[in-house]
C-alpha positions in Angstrom: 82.8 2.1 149.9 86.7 1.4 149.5 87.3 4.9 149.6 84.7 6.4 152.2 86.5 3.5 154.6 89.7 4.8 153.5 89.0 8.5 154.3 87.6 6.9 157.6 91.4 5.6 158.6 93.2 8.8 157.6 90.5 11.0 159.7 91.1 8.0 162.8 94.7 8.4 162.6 94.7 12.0 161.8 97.5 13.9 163.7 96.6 15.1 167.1 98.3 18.2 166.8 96.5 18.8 163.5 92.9 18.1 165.5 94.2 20.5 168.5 94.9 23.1 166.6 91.6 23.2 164.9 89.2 22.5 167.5 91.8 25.3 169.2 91.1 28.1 166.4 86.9 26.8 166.5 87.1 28.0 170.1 89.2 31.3 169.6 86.5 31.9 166.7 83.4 31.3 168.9 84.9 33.5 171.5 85.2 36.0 169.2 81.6 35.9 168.5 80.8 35.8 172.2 82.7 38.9 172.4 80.6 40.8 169.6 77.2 39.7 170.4 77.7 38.0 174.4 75.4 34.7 174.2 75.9 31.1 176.2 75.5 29.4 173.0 78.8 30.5 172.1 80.0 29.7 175.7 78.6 26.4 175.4 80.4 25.6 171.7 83.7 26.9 173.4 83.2 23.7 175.6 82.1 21.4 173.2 84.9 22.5 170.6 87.4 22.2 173.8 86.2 18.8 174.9 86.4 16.9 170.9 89.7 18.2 170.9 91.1 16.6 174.1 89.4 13.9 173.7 91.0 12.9 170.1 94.0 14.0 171.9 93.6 11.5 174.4 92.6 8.6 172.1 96.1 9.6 170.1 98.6 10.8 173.2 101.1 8.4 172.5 101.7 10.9 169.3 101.6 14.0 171.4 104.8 15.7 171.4 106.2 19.3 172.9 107.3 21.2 170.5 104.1 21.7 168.8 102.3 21.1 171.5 103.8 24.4 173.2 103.4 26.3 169.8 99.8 25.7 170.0 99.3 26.8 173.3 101.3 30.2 172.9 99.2 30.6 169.6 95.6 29.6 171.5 96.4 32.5 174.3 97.8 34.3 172.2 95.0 34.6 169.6 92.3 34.5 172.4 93.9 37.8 173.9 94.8 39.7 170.2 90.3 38.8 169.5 89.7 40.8 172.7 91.6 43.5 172.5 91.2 43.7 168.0 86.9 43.6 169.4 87.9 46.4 172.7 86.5 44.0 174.9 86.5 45.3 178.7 88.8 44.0 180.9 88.9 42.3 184.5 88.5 45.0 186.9 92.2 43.8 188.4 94.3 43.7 185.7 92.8 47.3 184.5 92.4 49.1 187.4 94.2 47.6 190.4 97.1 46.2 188.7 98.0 49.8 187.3 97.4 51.4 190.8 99.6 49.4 192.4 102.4 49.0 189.7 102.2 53.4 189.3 102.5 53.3 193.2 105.6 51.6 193.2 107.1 53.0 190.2 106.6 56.4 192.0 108.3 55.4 195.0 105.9 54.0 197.1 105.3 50.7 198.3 101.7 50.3 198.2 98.9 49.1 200.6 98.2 45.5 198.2 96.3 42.7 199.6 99.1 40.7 197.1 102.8 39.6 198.7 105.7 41.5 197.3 106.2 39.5 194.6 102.9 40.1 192.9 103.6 43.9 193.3 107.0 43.6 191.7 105.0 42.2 189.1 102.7 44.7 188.9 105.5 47.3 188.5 107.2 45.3 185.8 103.8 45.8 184.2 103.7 49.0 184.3 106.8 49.9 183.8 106.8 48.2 180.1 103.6 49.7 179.3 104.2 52.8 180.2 101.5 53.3 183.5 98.9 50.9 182.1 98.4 47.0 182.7 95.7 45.6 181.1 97.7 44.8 177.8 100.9 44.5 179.6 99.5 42.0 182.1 97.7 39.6 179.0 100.9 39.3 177.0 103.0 38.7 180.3 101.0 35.9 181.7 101.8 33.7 178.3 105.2 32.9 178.6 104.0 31.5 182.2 101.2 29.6 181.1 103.8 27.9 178.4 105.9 27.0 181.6 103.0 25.1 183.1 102.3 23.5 180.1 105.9 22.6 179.8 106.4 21.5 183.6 103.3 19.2 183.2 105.2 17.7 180.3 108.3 17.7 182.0 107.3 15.1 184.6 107.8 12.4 181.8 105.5 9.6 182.9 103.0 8.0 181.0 100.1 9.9 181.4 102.2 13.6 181.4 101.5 14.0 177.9 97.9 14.4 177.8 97.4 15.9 181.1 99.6 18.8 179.7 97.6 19.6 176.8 94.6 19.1 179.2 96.2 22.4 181.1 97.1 24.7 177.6 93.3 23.7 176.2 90.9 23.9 179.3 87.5 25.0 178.5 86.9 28.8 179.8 90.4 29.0 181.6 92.2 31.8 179.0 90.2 34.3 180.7 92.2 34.1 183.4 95.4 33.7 182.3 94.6 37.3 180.3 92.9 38.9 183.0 94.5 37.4 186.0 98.2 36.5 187.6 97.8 33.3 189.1 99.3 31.4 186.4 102.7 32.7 187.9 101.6 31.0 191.0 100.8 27.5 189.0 103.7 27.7 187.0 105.8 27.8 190.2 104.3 25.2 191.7 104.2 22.6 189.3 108.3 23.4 188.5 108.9 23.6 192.0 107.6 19.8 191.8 109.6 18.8 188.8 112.6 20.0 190.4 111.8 18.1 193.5 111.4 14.7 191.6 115.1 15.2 190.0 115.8 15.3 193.7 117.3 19.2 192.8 116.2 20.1 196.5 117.7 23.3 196.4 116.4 24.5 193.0 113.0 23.1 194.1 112.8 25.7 197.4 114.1 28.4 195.2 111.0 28.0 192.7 108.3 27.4 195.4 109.6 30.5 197.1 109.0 32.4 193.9 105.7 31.0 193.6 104.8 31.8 197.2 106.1 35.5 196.8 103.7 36.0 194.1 100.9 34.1 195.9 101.4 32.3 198.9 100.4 28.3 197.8 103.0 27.0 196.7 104.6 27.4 200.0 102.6 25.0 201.2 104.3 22.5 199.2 107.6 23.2 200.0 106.1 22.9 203.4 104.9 19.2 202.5 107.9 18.4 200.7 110.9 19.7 203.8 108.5 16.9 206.4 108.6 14.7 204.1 112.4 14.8 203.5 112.7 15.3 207.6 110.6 12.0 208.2 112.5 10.1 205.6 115.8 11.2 207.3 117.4 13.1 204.4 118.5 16.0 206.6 121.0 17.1 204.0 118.0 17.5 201.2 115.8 19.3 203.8 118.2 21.4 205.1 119.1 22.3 201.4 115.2 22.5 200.3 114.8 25.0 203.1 117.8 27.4 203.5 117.0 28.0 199.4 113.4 28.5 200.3 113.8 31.0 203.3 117.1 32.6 201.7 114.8 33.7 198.5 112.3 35.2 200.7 114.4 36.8 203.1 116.2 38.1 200.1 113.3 39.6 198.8 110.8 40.6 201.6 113.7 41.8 203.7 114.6 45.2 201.9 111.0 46.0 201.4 110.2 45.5 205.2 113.5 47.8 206.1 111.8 50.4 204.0 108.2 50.5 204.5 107.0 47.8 206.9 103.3 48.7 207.5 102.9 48.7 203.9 104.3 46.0 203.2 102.5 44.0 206.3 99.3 45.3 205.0 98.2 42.5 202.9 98.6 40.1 205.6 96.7 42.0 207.8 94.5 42.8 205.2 93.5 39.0 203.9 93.7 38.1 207.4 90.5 40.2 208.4 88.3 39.2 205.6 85.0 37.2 206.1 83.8 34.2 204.4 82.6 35.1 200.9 80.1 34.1 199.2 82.2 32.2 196.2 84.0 30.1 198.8 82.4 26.7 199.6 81.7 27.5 203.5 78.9 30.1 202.4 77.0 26.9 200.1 76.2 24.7 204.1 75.4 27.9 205.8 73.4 29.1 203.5 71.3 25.5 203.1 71.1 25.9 207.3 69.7 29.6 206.7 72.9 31.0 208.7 74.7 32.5 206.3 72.8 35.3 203.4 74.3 36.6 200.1 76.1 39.8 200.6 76.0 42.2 197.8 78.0 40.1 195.3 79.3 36.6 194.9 82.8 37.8 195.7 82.2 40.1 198.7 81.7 39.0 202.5 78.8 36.7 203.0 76.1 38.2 206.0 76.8 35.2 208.3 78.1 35.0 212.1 81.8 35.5 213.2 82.1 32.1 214.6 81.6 31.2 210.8 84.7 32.4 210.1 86.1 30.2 212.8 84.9 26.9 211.8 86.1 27.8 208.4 89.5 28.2 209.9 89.4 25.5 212.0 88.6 22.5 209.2 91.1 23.9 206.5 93.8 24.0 209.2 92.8 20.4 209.8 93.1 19.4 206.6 96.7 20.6 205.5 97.6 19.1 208.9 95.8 15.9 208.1 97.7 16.2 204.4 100.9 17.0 206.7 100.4 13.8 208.6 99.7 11.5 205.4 103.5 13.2 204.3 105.3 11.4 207.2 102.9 8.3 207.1 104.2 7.8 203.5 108.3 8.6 203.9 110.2 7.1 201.5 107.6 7.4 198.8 108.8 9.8 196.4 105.6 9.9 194.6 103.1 10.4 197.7 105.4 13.4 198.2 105.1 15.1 195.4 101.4 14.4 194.7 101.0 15.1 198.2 102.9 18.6 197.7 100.7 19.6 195.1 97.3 18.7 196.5 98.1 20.8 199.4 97.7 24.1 197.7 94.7 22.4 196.1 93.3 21.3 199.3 94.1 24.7 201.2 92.5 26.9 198.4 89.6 24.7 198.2 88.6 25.5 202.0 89.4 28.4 202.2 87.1 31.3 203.7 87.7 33.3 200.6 87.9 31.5 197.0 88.3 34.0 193.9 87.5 32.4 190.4 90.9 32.2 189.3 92.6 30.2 191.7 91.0 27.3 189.4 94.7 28.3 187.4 96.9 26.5 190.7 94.0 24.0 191.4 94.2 22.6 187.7 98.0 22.7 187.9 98.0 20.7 190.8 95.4 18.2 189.7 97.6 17.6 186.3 100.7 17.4 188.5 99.6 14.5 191.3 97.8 12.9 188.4 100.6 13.0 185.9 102.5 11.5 188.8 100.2 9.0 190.1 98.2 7.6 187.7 99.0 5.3 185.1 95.6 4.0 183.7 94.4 5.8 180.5 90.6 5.9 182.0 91.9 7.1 185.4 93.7 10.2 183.3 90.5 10.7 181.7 88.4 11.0 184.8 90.8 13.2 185.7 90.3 15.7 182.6 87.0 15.2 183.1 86.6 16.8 185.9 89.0 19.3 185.8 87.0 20.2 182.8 84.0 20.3 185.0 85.5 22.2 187.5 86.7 24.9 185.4 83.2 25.3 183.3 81.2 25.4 187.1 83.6 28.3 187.9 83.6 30.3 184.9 79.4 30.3 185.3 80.5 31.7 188.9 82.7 34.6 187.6 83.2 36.0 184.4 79.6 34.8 182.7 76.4 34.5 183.8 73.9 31.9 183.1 69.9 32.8 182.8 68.3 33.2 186.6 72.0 34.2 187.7 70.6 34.3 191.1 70.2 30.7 191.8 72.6 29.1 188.9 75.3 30.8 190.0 74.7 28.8 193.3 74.3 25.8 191.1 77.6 26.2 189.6 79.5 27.1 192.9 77.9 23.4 194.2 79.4 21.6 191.2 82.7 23.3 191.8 83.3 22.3 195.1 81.7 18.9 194.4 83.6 18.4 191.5 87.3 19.9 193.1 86.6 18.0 196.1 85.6 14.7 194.7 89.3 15.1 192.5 91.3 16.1 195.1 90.5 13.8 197.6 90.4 10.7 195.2 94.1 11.7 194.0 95.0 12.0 198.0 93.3 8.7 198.8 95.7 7.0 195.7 98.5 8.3 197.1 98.3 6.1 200.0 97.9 3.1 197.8 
């Protein structure tokens, strides 16, 4: 008895690192058996295995520390990438085909006609260029290094609940995918340094990095956005004036060569996200569907068969809301903290309404849930709602796009609802707290 209570103790207090890293190589081992013979039980294990793991982490975070904490993520993406291309598995349709036409285009001399900002296809062509044409492996290995930033930037915040909510990004049930497959990572990397920055009051380091961010995908302008009214209403001309000139002077400094060379090109993916429809992954297509208005296209990521004035309304309430965020910003000058929570909800909140949601923008909503949380929250049960349904989030979405549960034709809708249920409920509840 002595000694079974004994064993008990040493497995209470075991090292959360050690438990991480376990649960961690569970998951990369069940994905590995997904990937040779594809069944939800395996999916379903990769949550479970996830979840144990956080949760220890969370019962031990005071122990959590960076260095290892970093090593384990680079290893987790790392392995979950080296199992899918060791078992061939078939990559995103992006990163192998689109990614490489675009990269090859520029490469060859031509700036091509991307729905993705200049920065994403500088990216592209980086990819390309040390892969030699292809950017399916190049892209998988490139990503890491960024999703190690975001983990590190989460960290970085340094406030009592920054910890866990870090390791909550690195281990998220279902998210690798799309840091292998995927480059929004760059984007949610971006954002949540362009934050950090920000809070050490480094105003002009802060625009830089959100103007990288936005480059590569245009949310984390938005923050900057939040952040220069809320320096204007707290009458810190000097920091907004900094904040902005770094913001606009990156961009210009980038966009302005492209543009003298070949405009329409470049213009093109403005023009070309501009003119799409609501889809039928984004949340507008889950009402009008209920009211019989809207009618599945011919997949869950192509334009819905609704009316134009949809598309409108759609519009309409999004560009409410980041106004409405906009006004909270002023309302709470002089608050450092509603600032920066607010800054990072905004992306949150825009992507969220928007007409046309792709799975992986789940990569800068997470971001910007651990970043307002990290800085908001103090209570260890708040942070754990918080992981909670994150977690739920990100499990809802995966079941969207990349897997399919049984009856895919209605539980797909089923896991679009508890998405937008789940990333609403969060984001709102962390914008209501930073009026508090």
């Amino acid at each position: 008895m002595a000694v079974a209570a004994a064993t008990g103790r040493t497995f209470a207090r075991a090292d959360p690192h050690v438990v991480l890293a376990a649960a961690a190589t569970l998951v990369v081992a069940a994905e590995a058996a997904y990937s040779h013979a594809a069944s939800d039980a395996w999916l379903a294990l990769e949550v479970l295995l996830a979840a144990v793991g956080l949760l220890y982490a969370w019962r031990e975070q005071e122990r959590l520390r960076l260095a290892p904490l970093l090593a384990l993520a680079f290893a987790f993406q790392l392995a979950y990438t080296v199992v899918h291309l060791g078992l061939d598995v078939r990559s995103d349709f992006d990163s192998r085909v689109l990614f490489k036409r675009y990269g090859n285009q520029l490469l060859d001399g031509e700036y091509p006609e991307a729905e993705y900002p200049v920065g994403a296809v500088l990216l592209f062509g980086l990819e390309a260029w040390i892969s030699g044409g292809a950017t399916r492996v190049a892209n998988a290995f490139t990503m890491i290094p960024f999703q190690l930033l975001l983990v590190g930037a989460v960290w970085a915040l340094r406030t009592q609940t920054a910890a866990w909510l870090a390791a909550v990004v690195a281990f998220l049930p279902l998210e690798p995918y799309f840091v292998e497959f995927k480059f929004d990572v760059v984007a949610a990397a971006a954002l949540a340094v362009g934050i950090v920055l920000a809070r050490r009051e480094r105003w002009g380091w802060s625009g830089v990095v959100l103007a990288v961010g936005a480059l590569v995908k245009w949310t984390p302008g938005l923050a900057f956005l939040v952040l220069v009214v809320w320096l204007v209403a707290s009458r810190l001309p000097r920091a907004a004036a900094r904040h902005a000139v770094a913001f606009v002077a990156t961009l210009v400094a980038v966009y302005v060569p492209f543009l003298l060379w070949q405009p329409d090109a470049v213009l093109h993916a403005y023009t070309e996200q501009g003119g799409r429809d609501v889809t039928g992954e984004s949340i507008w297509y889950l009402p009008f569907r209920a009211l019989g208005i809207a009618r599945f296209g011919t997949h869950v990521s192509a334009p819905a068969d609704a009316p134009g004035w949809v598309n409108g309304v759609a519009t309409f309430i999004q560009l409410a809301v980041v106004a409405g965020l906009l006004v909270l910003a002023v309302r709470r000058r002089g608050s450092l903290t509603a600032a920066l929570a607010l800054g990072a909800l905004t992306p949150a909140a825009f992507l969220l309404t928007n007409r046309i949601f792709s799975p992986q923008f789940l990569l800068v909503l997470v971001a910007a849930w651990a970043v307002a949380a990290a800085v908001l929250l103090r209570d260890r049960r708040e942070q754990l709602v918080v992981g909670v349904a994150a977690g739920g989030a990100a499990v809802a979405n995966a079941f969207v796009y990349p897997y399919a549960l049984p009856h895919y034709d209605q539980t797909w809708v089923a896991a679009s609802t508890l998405l937008y249920v789940s990333g609403i409920a969060l984001t709102a509840w962390l914008v209501v707290r930073t009026q508090g």
